[in-house]
C-alpha positions in Angstrom: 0.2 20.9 42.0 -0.5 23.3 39.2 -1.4 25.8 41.3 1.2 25.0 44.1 3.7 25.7 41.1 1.7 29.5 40.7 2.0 30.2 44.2 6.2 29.0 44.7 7.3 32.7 43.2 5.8 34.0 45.8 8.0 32.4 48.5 11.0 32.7 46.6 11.7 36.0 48.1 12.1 34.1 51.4 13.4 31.2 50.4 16.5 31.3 53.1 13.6 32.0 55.9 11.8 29.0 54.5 14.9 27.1 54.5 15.7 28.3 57.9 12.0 26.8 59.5 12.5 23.8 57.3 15.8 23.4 59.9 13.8 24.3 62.7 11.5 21.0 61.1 13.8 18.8 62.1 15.1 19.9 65.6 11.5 20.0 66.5 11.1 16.5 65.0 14.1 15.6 67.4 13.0 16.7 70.6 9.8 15.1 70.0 11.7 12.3 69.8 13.0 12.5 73.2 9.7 13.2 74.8 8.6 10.1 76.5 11.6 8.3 77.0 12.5 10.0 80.4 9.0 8.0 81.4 10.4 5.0 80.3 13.3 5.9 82.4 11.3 6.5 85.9 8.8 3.5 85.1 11.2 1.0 83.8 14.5 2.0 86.1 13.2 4.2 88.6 10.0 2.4 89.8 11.0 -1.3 88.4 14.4 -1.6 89.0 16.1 -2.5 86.2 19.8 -2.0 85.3 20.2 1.8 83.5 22.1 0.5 80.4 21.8 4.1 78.6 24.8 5.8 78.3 26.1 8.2 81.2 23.2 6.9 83.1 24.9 3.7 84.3 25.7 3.9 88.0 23.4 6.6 89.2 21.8 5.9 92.1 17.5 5.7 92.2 17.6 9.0 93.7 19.8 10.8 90.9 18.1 9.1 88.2 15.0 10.2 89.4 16.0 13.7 89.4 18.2 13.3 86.1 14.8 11.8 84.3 12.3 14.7 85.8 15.1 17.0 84.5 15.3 15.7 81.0 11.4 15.9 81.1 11.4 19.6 81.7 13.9 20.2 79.8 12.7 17.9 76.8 9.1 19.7 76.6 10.2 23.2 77.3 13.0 22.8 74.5 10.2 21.8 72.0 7.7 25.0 73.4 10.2 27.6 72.9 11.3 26.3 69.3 7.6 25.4 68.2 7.0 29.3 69.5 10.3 30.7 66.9 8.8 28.1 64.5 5.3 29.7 64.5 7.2 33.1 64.5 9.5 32.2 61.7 6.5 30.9 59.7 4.4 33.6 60.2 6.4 36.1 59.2 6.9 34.5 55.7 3.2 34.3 55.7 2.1 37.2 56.0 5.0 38.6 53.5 3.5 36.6 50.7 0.4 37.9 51.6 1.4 41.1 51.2 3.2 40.3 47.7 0.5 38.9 46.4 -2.2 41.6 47.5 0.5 43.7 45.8 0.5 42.0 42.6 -3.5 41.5 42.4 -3.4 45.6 43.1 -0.9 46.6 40.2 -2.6 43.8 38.2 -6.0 46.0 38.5 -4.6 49.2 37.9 -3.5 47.4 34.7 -6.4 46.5 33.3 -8.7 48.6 31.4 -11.9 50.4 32.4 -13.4 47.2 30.2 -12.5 44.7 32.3 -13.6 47.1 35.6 -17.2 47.6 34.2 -17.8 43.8 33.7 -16.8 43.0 37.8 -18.4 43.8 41.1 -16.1 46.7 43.4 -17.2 43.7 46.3 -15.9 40.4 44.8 -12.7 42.4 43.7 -12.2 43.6 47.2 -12.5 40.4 48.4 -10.3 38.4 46.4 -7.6 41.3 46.9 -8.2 41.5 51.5 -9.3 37.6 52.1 -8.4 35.5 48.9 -4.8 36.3 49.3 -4.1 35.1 52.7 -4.1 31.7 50.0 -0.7 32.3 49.7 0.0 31.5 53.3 -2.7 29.2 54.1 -1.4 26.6 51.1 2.4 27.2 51.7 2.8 27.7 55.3 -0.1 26.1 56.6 -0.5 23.5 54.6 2.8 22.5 52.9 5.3 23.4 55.7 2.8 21.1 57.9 2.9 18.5 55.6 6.7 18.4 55.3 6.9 18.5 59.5 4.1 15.6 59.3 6.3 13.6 56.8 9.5 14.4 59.2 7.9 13.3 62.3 6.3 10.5 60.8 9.6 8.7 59.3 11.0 9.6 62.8 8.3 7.9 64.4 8.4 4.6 62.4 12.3 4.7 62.7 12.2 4.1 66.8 8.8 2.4 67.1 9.9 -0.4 64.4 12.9 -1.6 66.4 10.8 -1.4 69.3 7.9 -3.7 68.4 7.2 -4.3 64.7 3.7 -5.7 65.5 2.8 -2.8 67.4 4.1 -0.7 64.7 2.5 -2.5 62.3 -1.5 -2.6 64.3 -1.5 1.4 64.9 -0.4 2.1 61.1 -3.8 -0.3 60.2 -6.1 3.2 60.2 -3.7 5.1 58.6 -5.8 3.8 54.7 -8.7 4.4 56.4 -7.9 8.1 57.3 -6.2 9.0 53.8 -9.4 7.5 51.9 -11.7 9.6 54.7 -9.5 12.7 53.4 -10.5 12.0 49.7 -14.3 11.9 50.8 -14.3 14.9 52.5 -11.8 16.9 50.9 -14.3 17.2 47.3 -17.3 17.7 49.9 -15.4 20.6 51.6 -14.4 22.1 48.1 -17.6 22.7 46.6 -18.8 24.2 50.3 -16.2 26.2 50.5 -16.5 27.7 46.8 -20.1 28.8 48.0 -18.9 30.6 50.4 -16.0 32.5 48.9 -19.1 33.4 46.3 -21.7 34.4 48.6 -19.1 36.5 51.1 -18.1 38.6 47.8 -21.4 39.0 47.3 -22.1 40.4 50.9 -18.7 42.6 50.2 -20.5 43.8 46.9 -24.0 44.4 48.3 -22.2 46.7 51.4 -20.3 48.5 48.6 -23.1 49.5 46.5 -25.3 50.6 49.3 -22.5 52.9 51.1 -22.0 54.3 47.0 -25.3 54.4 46.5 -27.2 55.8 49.9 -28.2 59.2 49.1 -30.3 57.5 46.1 -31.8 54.8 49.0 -32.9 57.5 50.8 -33.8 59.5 48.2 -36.8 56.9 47.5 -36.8 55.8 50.7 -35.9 52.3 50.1 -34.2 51.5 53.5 -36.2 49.0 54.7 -35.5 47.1 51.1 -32.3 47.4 50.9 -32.3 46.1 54.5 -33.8 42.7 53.4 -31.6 42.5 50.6 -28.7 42.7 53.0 -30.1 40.6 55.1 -31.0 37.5 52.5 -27.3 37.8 51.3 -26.1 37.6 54.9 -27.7 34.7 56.3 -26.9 32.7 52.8 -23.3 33.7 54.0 -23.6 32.6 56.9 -25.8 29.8 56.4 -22.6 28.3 54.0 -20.3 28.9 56.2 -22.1 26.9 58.8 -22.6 24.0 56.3 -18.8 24.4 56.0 -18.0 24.3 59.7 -20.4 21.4 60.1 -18.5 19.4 57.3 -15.4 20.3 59.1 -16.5 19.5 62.1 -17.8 15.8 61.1 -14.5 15.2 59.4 -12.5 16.2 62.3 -14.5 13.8 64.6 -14.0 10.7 62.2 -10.5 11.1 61.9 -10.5 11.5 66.1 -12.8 8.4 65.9 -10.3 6.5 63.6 -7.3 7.7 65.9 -9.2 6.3 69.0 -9.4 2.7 67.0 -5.8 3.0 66.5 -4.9 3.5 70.1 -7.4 1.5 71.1 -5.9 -1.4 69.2 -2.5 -0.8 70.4 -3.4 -0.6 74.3 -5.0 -4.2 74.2 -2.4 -5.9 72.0 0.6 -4.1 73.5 -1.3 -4.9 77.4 -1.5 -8.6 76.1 2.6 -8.3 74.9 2.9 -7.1 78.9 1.3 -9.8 80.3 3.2 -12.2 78.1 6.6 -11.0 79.4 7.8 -10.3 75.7 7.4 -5.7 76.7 8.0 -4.1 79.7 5.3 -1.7 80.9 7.9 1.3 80.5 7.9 -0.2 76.9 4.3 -0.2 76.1 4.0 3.5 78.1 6.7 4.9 75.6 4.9 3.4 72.7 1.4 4.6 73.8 3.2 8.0 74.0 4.5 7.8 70.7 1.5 7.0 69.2 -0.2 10.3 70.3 2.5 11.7 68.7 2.4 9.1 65.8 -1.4 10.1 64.9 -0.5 13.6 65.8 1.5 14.0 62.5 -1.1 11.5 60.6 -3.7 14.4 61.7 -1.9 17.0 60.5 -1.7 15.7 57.3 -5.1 15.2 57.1 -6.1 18.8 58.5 -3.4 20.5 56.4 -5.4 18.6 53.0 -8.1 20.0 54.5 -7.1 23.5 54.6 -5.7 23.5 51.3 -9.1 22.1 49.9 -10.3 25.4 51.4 -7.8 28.1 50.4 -6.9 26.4 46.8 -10.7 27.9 46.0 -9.2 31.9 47.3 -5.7 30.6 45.3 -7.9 30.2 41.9 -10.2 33.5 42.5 -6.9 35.0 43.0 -4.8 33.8 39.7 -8.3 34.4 37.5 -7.2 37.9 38.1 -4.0 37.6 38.1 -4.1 35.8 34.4 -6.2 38.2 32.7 -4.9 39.2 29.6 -4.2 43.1 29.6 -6.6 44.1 26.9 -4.4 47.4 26.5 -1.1 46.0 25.2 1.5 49.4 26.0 3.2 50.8 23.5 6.5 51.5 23.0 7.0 55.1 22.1 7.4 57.8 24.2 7.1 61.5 23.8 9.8 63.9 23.8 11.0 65.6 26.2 8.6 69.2 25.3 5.5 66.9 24.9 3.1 66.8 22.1 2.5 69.4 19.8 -1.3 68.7 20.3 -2.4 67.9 17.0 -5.1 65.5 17.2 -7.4 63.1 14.8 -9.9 60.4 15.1 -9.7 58.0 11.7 -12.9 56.4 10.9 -13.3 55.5 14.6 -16.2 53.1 15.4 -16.7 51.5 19.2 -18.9 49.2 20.8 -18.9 48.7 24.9 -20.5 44.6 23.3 -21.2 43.7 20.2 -24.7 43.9 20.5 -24.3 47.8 22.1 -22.6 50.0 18.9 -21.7 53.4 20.3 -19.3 55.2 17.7 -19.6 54.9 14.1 -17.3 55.9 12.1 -15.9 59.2 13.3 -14.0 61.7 11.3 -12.7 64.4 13.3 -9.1 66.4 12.9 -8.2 69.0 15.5 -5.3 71.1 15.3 -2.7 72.2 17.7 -4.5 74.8 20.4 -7.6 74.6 19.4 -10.8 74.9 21.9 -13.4 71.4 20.5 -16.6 71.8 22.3 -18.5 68.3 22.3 -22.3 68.4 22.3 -24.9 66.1 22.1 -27.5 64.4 24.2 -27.3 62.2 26.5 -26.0 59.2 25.3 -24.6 60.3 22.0 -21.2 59.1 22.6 -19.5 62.4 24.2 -17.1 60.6 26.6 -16.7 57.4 24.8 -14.6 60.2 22.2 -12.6 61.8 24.6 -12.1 58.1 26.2 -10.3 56.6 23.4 -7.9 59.6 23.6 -5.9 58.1 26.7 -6.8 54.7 26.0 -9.0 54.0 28.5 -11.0 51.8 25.4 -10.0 51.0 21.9 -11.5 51.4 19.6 -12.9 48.1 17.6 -12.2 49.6 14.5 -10.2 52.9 13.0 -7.3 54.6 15.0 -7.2 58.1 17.1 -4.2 59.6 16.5 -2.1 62.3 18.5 1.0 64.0 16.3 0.4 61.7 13.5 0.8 59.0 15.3 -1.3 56.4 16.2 -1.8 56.3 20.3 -1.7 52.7 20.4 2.0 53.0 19.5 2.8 55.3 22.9 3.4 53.6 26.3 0.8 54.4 28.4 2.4 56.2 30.7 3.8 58.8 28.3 0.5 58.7 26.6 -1.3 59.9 30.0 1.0 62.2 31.3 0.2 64.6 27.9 -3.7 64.7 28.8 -5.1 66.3 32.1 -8.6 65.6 32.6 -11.5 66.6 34.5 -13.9 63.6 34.6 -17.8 63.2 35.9 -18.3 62.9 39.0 -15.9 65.0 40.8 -13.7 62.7 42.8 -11.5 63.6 45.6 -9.0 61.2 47.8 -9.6 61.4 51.6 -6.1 63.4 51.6 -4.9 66.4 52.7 -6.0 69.1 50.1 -2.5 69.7 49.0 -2.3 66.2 48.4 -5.5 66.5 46.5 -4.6 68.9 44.2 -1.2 67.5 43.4 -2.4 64.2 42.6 -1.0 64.6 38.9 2.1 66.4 39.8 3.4 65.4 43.6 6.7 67.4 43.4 4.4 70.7 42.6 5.2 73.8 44.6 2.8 75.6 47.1 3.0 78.7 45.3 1.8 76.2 42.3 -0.7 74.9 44.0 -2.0 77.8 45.7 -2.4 79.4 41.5 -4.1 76.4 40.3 -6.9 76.9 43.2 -7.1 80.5 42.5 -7.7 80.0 38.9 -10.2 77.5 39.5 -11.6 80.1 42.5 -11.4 77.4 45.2 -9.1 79.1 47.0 -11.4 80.9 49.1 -12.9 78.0 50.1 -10.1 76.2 51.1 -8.6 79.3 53.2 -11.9 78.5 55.2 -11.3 75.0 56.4 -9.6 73.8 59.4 -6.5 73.5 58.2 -6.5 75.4 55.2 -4.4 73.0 52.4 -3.4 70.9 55.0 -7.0 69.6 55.7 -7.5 66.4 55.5 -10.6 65.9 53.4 -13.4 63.4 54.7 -12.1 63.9 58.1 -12.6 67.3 59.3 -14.3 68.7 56.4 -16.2 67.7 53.8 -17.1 69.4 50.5 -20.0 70.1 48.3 -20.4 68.9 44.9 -19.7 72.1 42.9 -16.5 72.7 45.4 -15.4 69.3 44.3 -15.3 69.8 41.3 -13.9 72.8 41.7 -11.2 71.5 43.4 -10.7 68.6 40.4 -10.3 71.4 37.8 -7.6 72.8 39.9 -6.0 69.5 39.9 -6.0 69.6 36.1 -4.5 73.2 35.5 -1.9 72.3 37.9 -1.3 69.0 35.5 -0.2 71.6 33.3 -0.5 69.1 30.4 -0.6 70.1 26.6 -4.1 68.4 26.2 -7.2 69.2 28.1 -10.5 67.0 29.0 -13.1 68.6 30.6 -16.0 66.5 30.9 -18.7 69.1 31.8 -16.2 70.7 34.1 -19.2 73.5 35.1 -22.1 71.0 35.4 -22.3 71.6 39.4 -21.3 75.5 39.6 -23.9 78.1 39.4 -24.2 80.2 37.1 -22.0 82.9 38.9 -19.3 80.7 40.0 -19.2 78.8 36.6 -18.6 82.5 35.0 -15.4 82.8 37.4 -14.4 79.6 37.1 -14.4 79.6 32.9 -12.4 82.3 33.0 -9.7 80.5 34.7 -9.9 77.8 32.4 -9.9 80.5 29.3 -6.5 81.5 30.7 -5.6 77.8 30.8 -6.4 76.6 27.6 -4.4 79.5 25.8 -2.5 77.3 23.4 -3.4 74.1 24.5 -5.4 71.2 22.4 -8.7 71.5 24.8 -11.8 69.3 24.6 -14.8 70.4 26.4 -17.8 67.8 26.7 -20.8 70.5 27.2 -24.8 70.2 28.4 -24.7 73.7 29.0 -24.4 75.2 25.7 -23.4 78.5 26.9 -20.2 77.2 27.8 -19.6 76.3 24.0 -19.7 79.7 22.8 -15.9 80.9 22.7 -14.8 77.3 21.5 -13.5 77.2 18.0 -15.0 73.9 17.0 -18.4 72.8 17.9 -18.7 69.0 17.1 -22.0 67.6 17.7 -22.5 63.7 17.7 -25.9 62.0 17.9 -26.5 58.4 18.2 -22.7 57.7 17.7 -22.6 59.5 14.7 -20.6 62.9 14.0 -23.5 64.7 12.4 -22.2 68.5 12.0 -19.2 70.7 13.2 -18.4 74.1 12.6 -18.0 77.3 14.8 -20.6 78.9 17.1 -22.1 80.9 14.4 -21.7 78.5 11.6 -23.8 76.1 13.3 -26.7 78.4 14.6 -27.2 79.7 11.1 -27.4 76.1 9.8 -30.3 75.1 11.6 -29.3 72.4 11.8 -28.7 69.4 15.2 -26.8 72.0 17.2 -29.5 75.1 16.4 -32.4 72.4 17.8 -30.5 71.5 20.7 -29.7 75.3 21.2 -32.7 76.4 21.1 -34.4 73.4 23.2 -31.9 74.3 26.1 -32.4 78.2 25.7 -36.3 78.6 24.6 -39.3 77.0 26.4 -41.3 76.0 23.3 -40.7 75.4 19.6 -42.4 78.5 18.7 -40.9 80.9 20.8 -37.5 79.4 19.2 -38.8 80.4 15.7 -39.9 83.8 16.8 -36.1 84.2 18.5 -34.4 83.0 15.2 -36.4 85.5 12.6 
């Protein structure tokens, strides 16, 4: 019921089409109702000659009330058809709306949550709670509460002309209906736990795929194909192998409630063919109540299915909510910038940060950078380079200290306005399977072509991109395809267009040659004029027109200074200098004297 409550705001939206198949319910319930009394009518009247006392009826000849009866039979069973067909239409449509609401929520939800949260999941199981854990929604409410309710309906409708028929009748085909609700409570725990194994070992099919396609130059690279094939494979037929156990539970379940039903009728035929034979029921009697009690079980089976499905989708309803529950470990702020932006002023407050407790990566950074100024970040390779520049849009926090932008502590800026002063170019390159327009845009959709057409030029893509197809207009992935240094590229022009008064360039040359990477650094010169920039480096010779050089190691801000400053010293940045630039040791020395 608890999470029944969870998933009611998303029908709220359609309450009045709810109400409105609710109705439907009822007439439905009706012309069940109706269904086998014209039988009664041919069997009893027709066939057996007694006196029509119905209403409207009395007086007809045998002929007419033939007719009238194989009318009403027609007409009875086609009425229910068409409304059991606007039913399933009415239903359906509020279905898959809440499907869509609720694959909506667990999207925005995600693009909530921090880059934390997303390196602790697996891409599969998140794409699978978000395309088959949300149908839920519609399985519990609309296939398994609206059912219910009909059941219910029908049922009391049921009861309310069978009673006044024959009470003992009544009474013998309701003696399975304990039986059936304590077979529901055996199975539905059984079908549970099956059906949470499944939900875990399809997400890890959906994980397995996604990590392959992500990762298939490497697989080929070491030409594990035949491995990763195996691995596929195992995860596959566990899948499947669950799901059979699943459908064989199912299938069991379903032919014990059918066996219980067949009891039940079987129970009614010989004490209602004993009633016959005793004079107290008329065989047009005992055919009406055998055809209610299809219809009585019918209702008594679909409450026992619709348990059954909801046993099933509550497990996709909880995957869903565990998402949709997670505490945003990024609380927004409530400042904003003005309207001119931020002057660009920039500090990092005894900063420390830790991805776990166990895995320390910053320790207690110092750093102030003022307005326009060019910070080159160096180190080696896991020194702590991009966790910086990552605190600076709050993509982490830090677990201790504060970074600070205008004085003012980031944490205290909504998000939003917080991002929108920082364009970035991040590793790897990524591009959208968009047009390359679109592409270049991203950050600033109401951009002008001329606008667009400058930002490629500066970041010399523009060549490139008056050789596709389509030129801008290509649609990337499609019809053309791009190498890595074009990429990125083609990202850097998406950050000059950004136009934004702080720069991150996470080794924006790393896969240009050197020729291209000279052009392309002297469009982002003519960008950075006056702009807070922040270059994370492995090619050193991209450092040397930055005004600061800040050099981390092991987390820890060990020296900064200008280009010259820091060669002299001799210090961390003159070894890693003069490891990049010199093949040995000694031939470093001899450069230096």
């Amino acid at each position: 019921m608890g999470l029944l409550a969870k998933l009611l705001p998303f029908l709220r939206p359609y309450r009045l089409t709810f109400a409105w198949a609710l109705l439907q319910v009822f007439v439905i319930a009706g012309f069940n109702l109706l269904k086998p009394w014209p039988l009664q009518l041919v069997i009893d009247d027709v066939l057996g000659g007694k006196r029509v006392t119905l209403p409207g009826l009395a007086g007809l000849s045998t002929a007419t009330l033939l007719i009238v009866a194989c009318v009403g039979l027609v007409v009875v069973n086609l009425g229910a058809g068409l409304l059991e067909f606007l039913h399933n239409r009415t239903t359906i449509a509020v279905g898959q709306n809440m499907v869509n609401d609720l694959r909506g929520a667990l999207y925005a939800q995600l693009q909530r949550l921090s880059l934390a949260f997303h390196g602790r999941q697996k891409v599969g199981d998140l794409m699978h709670r978000i395309t088959a854990d949300a149908f839920a929604v519609q399985t519990m409410l609309m296939n398994g509460l609206l059912p219910i309710l009909s059941a219910v309906i029908l049922l009391a409708g049921m009861l309310a002309v069978l009673i006044p028929l024959d009470a003992t009748l009544t009474l013998v085909s309701l003696t399975v209906v304990p039986a059936l609700f304590v077979l529901i409570g055996a199975f539905n725990r059984k079908i549970t736990v099956i059906a949470t194994e499944v939900r875990e070992r399809e997400t890890l099919v959906y994980s397995l795929v996604q990590w392959a396609m992500q990762s298939i130059k490497i697989v080929q690279a070491f030409t594990q194909e035949e491995v990763e094939y195996r691995r596929f494979m195992g995860a596959s037929e566990a899948s499947l192998g669950a799901t059979l156990r699943l459908y064989g539970w199912q299938t069991l379940y379903s032919a014990m409630v059918n066996g219980l039903i067949a009891a039940g009728t079987a129970a009614v035929v010989y004490v209602g063919a004993r009633t016959v034979l005793q004079g107290e029921l008329t065989i047009g009697q005992l055919v009406v109540f055998i055809s209610y009690l299809a219809q009585l079980y019918a209702p008594v089976n679909q409450l026992t299915q619709s348990w059954g499905l909801i046993a099933g989708a509550r497990v996709g309803a909880t995957r869903c909510f565990e998402i949709l529950e997670v505490e945003a470990d990024l609380k927004d702020g409530s400042r904003s910038f003005p309207l001119a932006g931020t002057r660009g002023d920039v500090e990092w407050r005894r900063v420390s940060f830790r991805y776990r407790s166990d895995m320390p990566v910053l320790h207690d950074v110092e750093l102030r950078v003022a307005a326009g100024t060019k910070v080159a970040v160096v180190g080696p390779s896991g020194a702590g380079k991009s966790t910086l520049l990552s605190l600076l849009p709050r993509f982490f926090d830090p677990a201790s200290g504060s970074v600070l932008i205008d004085g003012v502590d980031v944490r205290d800026y909504t998000l939003k306005s917080l991002r929108r002063q920082i364009a970035m170019v991040l590793q790897p390159p990524l591009i959208f399977p968009m047009a390359v327009r679109a592409n270049i845009a991203y950050g600033r959709p109401e951009a002008t072509d001329i606008e667009i057409i400058e930002a490629a030029r500066l970041a010399r893509i523009d060549d490139v991109i008056a050789h596709l197809p389509q030129g801008y207009d290509t649609v990337l992935g499609e019809t053309a395809t791009m190498s890595e240094g074009e990429k990125q590229r083609l990202t850097i022009a998406r950050a000059i267009l950004r136009d934004a008064p702080i720069l991150v360039l996470d080794e924006p040359t790393s896969a240009l040659d050197v020729e291209t990477e000279a052009l392309v650094m002297e469009g982002l010169n003519r960008l950075t004029r006056g702009r807070t920039t922040f270059i994370i480096a492995h090619r050193l010779s991209t450092v040397r027109n930055a005004d600061l050089i800040v050099v981390l190691k092991n987390g820890v801000l060990v020296e900064q200074g200008s280009f010259a400053a820091l060669t002299a010293k001799g210090g961390a940045f003159a070894e890693l200098y003069n490891a990049q630039f010199f093949a040995t040791p000694a031939a470093a020395v001899q450069k230096s004297a």
